[in-house]
N, C-alpha and C positions, 0 to 999 in steps of 0.2 A: 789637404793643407790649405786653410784659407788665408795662409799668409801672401802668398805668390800674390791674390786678387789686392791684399791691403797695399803691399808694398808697391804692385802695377798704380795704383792711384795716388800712391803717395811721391813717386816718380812724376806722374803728372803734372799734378801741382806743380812740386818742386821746379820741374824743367818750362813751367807757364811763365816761371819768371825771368829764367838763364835769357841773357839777348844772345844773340849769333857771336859766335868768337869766345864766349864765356864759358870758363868752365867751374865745375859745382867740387869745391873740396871738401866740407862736411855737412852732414845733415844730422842737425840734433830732434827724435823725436820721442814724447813723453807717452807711454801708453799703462792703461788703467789694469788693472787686477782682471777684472771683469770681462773685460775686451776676450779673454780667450788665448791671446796672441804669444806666441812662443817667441822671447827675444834670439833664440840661436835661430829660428826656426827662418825668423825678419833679416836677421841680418846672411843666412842662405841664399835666402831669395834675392835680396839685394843683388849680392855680388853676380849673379845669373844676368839678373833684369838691368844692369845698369849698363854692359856689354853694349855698346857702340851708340851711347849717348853721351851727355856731357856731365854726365853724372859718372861715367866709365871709369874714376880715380877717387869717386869719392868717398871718404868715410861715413857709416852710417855709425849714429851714438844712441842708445837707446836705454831709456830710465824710468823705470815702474813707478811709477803713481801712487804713495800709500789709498786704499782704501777709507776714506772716510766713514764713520758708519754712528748709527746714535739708537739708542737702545729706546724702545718704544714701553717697556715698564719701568726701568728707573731714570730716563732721561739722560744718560750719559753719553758724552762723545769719547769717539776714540781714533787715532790712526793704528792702521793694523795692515803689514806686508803683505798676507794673504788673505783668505775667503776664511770666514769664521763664522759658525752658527751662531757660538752661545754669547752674551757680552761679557767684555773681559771686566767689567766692574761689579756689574750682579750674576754671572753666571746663566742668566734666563736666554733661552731661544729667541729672542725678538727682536732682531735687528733690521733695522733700516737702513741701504745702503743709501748715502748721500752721492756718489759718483762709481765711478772703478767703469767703464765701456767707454775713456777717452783713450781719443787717439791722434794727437797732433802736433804739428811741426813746431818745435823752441824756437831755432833760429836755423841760419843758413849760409853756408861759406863759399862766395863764390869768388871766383878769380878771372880778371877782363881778361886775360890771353896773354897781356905785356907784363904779368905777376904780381900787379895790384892787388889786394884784397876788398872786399867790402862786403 
C-alpha cells in the first residue's frame, strides 16, 4: 500500500507550515485517476499517521481529479471519472492522457491554539 508513503509526505508539507501552538483542522487534497491512489485507502492511513501531531484532529477531504484526455485520431477532448481506452467520441483506442498522476494540497485549516481560524 503506497498510500501510507503518499500520505507520510503529505503530512510533511502540511505540518512545514503549522507554527508551534498551531493546530491543522482540515486538509483538502486533489488527487488524479492515474495517481493509483485509493481515497479510503488515503484517508486510513491518515488517521494512523496523524497520531501525536498537530494534525492529530484533522480532517482529511479528498477529490478525484476528472481525467483529462484528447483523442489522437479525431481530436477530441473529454473529461472522464475513470481510465478509458477507447474515445468516448469516435470510439478509437488512442488516447492521450492530458493529466490524471496529480497529487496536491487545495487549501489548509489551520487553528492558532486561541480558536482563530486562518
Amino acid at each position: 500500500m503506497h498510500e501510507s508513503s503518499i500520505v507520510d509526505s503529505l503530512l510533511s508539507s502540511v505540518l512545514e507550515y503549522v507554527k508551534p501552538g498551531e493546530r491543522v483542522r482540515r486538509i483538502d487534497v486533489r488527487v488524479g485517476v492515474l495517481s493509483g491512489v485509493s481515497p479510503g485507502a488515503m484517508q486510513f492511513c491518515f488517521e494512523i499517521l496523524r497520531e501525536g501531531t498537530a494534525a492529530a484532529e484533522a480532517e482529511l477531504h479528498i477529490s478525484m481529479e476528472p481525467l483529462h484526455v484528447r483523442c489522437e485520431t479525431c481530436g477530441g477532448t473529454s473529461d472522464l471519472p475513470e481510465i478509458e481506452l477507447e474515445c468516448p467520441v469516435c470510439g478509437k483506442p488512442s488516447l492521450e492522457y492530458m493529466n490524471g498522476d496529480e497529487l496536491e494540497i487545495v487549501s489548509l485549516e489551520v487553528d492558532d491554539g486561541i480558536g482563530h481560524h486562518h
